[in-house]
Structures are given as structure tokens and as C-alpha cells.
C-alpha positions in Angstrom: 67.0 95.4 -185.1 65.3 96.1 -188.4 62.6 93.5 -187.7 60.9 91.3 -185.3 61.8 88.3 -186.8 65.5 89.1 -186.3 65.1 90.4 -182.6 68.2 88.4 -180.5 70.2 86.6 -184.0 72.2 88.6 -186.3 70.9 89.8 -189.3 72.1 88.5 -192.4 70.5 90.6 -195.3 68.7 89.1 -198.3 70.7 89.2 -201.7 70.4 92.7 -202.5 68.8 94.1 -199.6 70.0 96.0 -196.6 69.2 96.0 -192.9 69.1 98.5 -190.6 69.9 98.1 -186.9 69.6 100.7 -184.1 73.4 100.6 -182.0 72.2 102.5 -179.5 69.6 100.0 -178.6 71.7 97.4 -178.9 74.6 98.6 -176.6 71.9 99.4 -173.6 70.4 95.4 -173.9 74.2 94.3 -173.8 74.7 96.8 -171.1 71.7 95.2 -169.1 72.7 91.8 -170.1 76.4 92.4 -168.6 74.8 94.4 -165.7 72.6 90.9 -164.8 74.7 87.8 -165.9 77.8 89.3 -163.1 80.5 88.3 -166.0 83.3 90.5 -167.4 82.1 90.7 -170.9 79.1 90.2 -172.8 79.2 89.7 -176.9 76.0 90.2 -179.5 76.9 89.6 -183.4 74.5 92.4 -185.0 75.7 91.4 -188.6 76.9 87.9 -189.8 77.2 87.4 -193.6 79.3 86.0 -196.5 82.6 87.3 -195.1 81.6 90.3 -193.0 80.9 89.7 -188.8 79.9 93.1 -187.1 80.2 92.3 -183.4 79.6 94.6 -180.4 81.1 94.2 -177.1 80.6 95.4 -173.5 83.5 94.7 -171.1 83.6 95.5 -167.8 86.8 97.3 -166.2 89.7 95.0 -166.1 88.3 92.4 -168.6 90.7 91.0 -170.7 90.9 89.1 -174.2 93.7 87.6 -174.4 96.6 87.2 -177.2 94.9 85.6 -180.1 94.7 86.6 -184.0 92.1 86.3 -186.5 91.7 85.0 -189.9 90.7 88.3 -191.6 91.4 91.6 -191.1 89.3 93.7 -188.8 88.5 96.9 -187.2 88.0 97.8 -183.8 85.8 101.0 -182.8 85.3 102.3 -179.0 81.4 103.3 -178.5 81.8 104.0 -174.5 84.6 103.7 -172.5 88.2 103.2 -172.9 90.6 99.7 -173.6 94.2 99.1 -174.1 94.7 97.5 -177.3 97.8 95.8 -177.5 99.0 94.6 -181.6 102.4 92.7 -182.0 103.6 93.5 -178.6 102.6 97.2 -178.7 99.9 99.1 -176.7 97.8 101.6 -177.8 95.1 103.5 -175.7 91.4 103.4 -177.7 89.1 106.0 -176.8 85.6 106.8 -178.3 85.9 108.5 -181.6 88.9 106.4 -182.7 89.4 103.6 -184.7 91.8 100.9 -184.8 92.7 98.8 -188.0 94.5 95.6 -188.2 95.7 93.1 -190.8 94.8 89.5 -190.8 96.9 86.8 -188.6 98.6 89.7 -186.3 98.5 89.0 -183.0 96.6 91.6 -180.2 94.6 91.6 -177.1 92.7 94.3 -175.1 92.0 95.0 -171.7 89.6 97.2 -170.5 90.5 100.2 -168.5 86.8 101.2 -167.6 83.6 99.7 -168.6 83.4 100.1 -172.2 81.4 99.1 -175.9 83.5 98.2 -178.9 82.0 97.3 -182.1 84.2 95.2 -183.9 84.3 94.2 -187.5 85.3 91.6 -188.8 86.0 90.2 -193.0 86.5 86.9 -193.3 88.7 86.0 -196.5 
């Protein structure tokens, strides 16, 4: 995280400022985290502000989000790993180096086919 004071919350930049987080960091204390709480999925916000959520995620293989939507649109990035991504009914394999897009209000779930990281992103309208 950019600064002590922000160390475990998610940062929510000053009016007109910036912050800088390091991912890579923050993927290996979810990592640990999931490694040590024996769950299927562990979930950090890194950015949280005025219609933006930036959310990484570690699942383990064969965790599962089920069918729900969201109210904004959002974008779903593979770090590590490898889910199945299902939109309206459809499935589509993620990998790292891809990203998936959707529109508000449609309806998707994933499922992990190995341990994986997303980083999701979220804009709330």
C-alpha cells in the first residue's frame, strides 16, 4: 500500500491525489491469508472511492461465486491461475493475460479451475 496509515483498508485517494499500491504484495498477503484461514476464497478491496471498487481475489480450485449481477459495469482480470467465467448462460475460460468486460445487471458466475488471483473492478453508477 502507498502508506502505513492505509496498511489492511482500501485506499481512497484525496481529491486530486493518487495512490499507489504494490499488487504483487498484495496477492502474496491474500495468498497467505487463504493459505491459513482453510476457506475457498479470500477478498481484499485495494481501491474504494466515489464509484470505482478495485477488488482482488484469491480462490482456491473448485471455488465457486455463484449467479448474481452487479449494479455497474465491471472488469474481471486473471493475475494467477485460471476460472471459468460464465455471463448470461455462456462460459468462457479466463487465463492470465486476458481480460473480461461486462455490462451492468447481466448475470455471471465463476468457478475456479485451479487456484487463482483476479482483480476485479468495479464502477458504481
Amino acid at each position: 500500500m502507498a502508506d502505513d496509515e492505509n496498511i489492511g483498508q482500501a485506499l481512497r485517494p484525496a481529491p486530486g491525489g493518487f495512490a499507489m499500491i504494490d499488487v504483487t504484495a498484495e496477492i502474496d498477503q491474500l495468498k497467505s491469508k487463504l493459505g491459513a484461514s482453510g476457506g475457498d476464497r479470500e477478498a481484499k478491496s485495494l481501491v474504494k472511492d466515489y464509484g470505482l471498487n478495485v477488488m482482488l481475489m484469491a480462490l482456491r480450485r473448485g471455488a465457486r461465486l455463484h449467479e448474481h449481477r452487479t449494479r455497474g459495469p465491471l472488469t474481471v482480470q486473471v493475475m494467477s491461475g485460471r476460472v471459468n467465467f460464465a455471463a448470461a448462460g455462456v462460459p468462457h475460460e479466463i487465463t492470465p493475460g486476458t481480460m473480461f468486460a461486462l455490462d451492468r445487471e447481466i448475470v455471471h458466475s465463476v468457478e475456479a479451475l485451479e487456484d487463482s488471483v483476479l482483480l476485479l473492478t468495479t464502477a458504481i453508477g
